[in-house]
N, C-alpha and C positions, 0 to 999 in steps of 0.2 A: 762277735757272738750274738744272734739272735736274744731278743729278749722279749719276755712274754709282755713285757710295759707298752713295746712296740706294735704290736698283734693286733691286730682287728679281728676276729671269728665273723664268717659271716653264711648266713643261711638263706636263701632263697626258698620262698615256700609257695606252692599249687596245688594244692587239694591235700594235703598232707600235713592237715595241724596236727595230727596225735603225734605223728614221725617228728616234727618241730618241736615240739613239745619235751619228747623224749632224749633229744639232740641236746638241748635246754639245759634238761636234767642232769646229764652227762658232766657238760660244761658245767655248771653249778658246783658238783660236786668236783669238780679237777678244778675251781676255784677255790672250793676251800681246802683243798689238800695242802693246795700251792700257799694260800693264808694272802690270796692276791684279789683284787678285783679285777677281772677279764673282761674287756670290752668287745661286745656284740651287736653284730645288725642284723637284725632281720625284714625283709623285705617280701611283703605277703604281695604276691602274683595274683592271687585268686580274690575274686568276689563276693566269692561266697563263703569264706572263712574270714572273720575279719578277727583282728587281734587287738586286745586292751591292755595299754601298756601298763598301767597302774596295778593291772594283775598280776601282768608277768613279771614287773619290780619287786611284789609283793613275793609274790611265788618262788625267784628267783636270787635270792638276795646276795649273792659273792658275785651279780654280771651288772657290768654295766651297760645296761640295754638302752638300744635306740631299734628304730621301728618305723615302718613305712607302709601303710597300707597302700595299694595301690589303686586308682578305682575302674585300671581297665588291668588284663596279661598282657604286659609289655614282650613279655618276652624273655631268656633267661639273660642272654647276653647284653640285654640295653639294663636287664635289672644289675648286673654284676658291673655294669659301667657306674651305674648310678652310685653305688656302694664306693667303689675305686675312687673316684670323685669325693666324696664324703670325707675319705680316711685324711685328710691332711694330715693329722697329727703321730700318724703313724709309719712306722717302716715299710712293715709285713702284713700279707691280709691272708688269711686264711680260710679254703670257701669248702663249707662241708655239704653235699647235700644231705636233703631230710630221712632218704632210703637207704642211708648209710648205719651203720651199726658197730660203735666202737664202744670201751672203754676209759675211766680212768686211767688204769695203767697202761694202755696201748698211747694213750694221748703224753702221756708219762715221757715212756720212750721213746718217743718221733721226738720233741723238741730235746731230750738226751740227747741221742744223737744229731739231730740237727746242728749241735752247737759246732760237730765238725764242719760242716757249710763255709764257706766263704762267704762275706757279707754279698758280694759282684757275682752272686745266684740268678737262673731266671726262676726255676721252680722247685718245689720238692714234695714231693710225695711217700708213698710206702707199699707195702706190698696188698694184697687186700682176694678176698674172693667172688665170683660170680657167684653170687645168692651161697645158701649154707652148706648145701652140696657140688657146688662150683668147682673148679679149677681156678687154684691158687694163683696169683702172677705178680707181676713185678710193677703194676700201677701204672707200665710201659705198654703200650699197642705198637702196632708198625701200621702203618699204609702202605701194603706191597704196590707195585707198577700195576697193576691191574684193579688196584684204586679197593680190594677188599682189607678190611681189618683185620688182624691179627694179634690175640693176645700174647706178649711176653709171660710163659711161666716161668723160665728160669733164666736167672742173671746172666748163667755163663752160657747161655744159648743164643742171646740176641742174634739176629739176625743182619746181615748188613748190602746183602744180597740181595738184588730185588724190589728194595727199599727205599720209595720217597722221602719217609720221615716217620721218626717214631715223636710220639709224644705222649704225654701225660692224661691218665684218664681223670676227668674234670670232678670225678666225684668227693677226693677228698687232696687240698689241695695247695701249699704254701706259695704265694707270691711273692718274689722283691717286689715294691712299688715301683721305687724309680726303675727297675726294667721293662716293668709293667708303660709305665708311664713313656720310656723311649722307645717303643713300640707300636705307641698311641690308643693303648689300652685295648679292651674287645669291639670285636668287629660285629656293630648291633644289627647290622644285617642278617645275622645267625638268630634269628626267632628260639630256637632249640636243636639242638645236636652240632655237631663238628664245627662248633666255637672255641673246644678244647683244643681240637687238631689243631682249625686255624692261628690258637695263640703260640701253639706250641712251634708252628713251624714256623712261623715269624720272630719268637724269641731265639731259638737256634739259628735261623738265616743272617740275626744283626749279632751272633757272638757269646750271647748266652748259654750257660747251661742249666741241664738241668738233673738232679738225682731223684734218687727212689732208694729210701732205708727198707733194708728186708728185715720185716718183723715175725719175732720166733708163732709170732700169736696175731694174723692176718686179722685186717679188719674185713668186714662182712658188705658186701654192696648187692641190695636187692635187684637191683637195677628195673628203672623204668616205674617208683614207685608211687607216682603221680598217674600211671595208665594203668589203671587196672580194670574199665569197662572196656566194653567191646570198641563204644564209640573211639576213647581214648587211645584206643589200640592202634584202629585207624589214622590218628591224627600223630600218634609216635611217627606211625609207616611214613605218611605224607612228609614231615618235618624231618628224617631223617634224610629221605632221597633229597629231598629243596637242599638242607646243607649241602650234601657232598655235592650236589651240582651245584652249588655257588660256590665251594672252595674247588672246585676244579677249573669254573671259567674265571676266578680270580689269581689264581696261581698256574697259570699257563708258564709252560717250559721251566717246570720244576728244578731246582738241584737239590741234590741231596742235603738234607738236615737229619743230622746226629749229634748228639753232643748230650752224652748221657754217662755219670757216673753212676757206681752203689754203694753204700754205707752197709755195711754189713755188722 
């Protein structure tokens, strides 16, 4: 059984303190429902937000916070290495981003159910939406043979046809460690985007699996909530196509990877 003593919550932030902030708030208060202290990291990317920890102890008093400003953007993937690294003392790490929008109760029922899991997990996830008006899905994508993304909305639809590899969308996110760990963690060569795909097809290829709990009450993923200027926009576009062409010259002569339950 998972346990939340094991947990690490961890946050990656880039131009998104208030969304950090709010993520904080969140956990705070699913700490003191729980009557737990929750251990968190947060690892500020950006420059130009810097974070005081003595505030957010203050501010925050059911998390046990740790904190890293960084004083260049490493990146998402060398930051989520760094965190992985960190956690010794823990099992499970949990990686939410800042554009993400959950509750208590939603946070509630993922580790509920979760408890059905097998400890020999790679990942776990939940169902969640493209922004507020979105399409619902299954927290599962596919990478069809012609290398486009496709979201999972419905469990009993998945796809298997076509299919390199489904994986888990990186936005809200349970890892085992030690899967984590026999895999050789993230590939910090992914500066930003398809470091999710990359982990995900690499924990299914060594035997892993991985679920997605459908929740009656989807969490909300703004997506992309660090680009919101134009420039930023630009530099999503750039960093998206750099991933998929590094996991495409990295993973030459694909096999299929699937290995995907639902907790329903």
């Amino acid at each position: 059984m998972i346990s939340l003593k094991k947990v690490l919550f961890s946050i990656v932030n880039y131009n998104s303190i208030d969304d950090t902030l709010r993520i904080l708030s969140v956990l705070n208060n699913f700490a003191n429902k729980k009557k737990y202290l929750l251990s968190v990291f947060v690892f500020n990317n950006s420059t130009s937000e810097i974070f005081i920890k003595s505030n957010l102890i203050q501010r925050y008093k059911y998390l046990n916070l740790n904190l890293h400003n960084s004083s260049t953007n490493i990146g998402y993937a060398p930051a989520q290495n760094f965190i992985y690294r960190k956690c010794k003392s823990f099992d499970h790490l949990l990686f939410i981003n800042p554009d993400l929008y959950l509750t208590v109760s939603q946070l509630d029922f993922f580790f509920f159910k979760a408890r059905k899991v097998s400890l020999d997990y790679g990942q776990i996830s939940c169902s969640m939406k493209h922004r507020i008006n979105g399409p619902i899905y299954t927290s599962i994508a596919e990478v069809r043979d012609n290398f486009k993304i496709v979201l999972c909305t419905s469990y009993k639809k998945i796809n298997h046809k076509n299919v390199i590899t489904h994986f888990v969308c990186g936005a809200f996110v349970l890892f085992n460690k030690k899967s984590l760990h026999n895999v050789g963690g993230f590939d910090s060569n992914f500066f930003l985007y398809w470091d999710d795909v990359d982990i995900s097809y690499r924990l299914q290829l060594a035997g892993y699996k991985f679920y997605s709990i459908i929740l009656n009450d989807p969490l909300i993923h703004s997506v992309g909530g660090s680009s919101k200027t134009l420039i930023s926009k630009l530099i999503k576009f750039y960093f998206f196509y750099k991933g998929k062409i590094l996991f495409l010259k990295k993973h030459k002569g694909f096999k299929l990877a699937t290995k995907i339950s639902f907790i329903t």
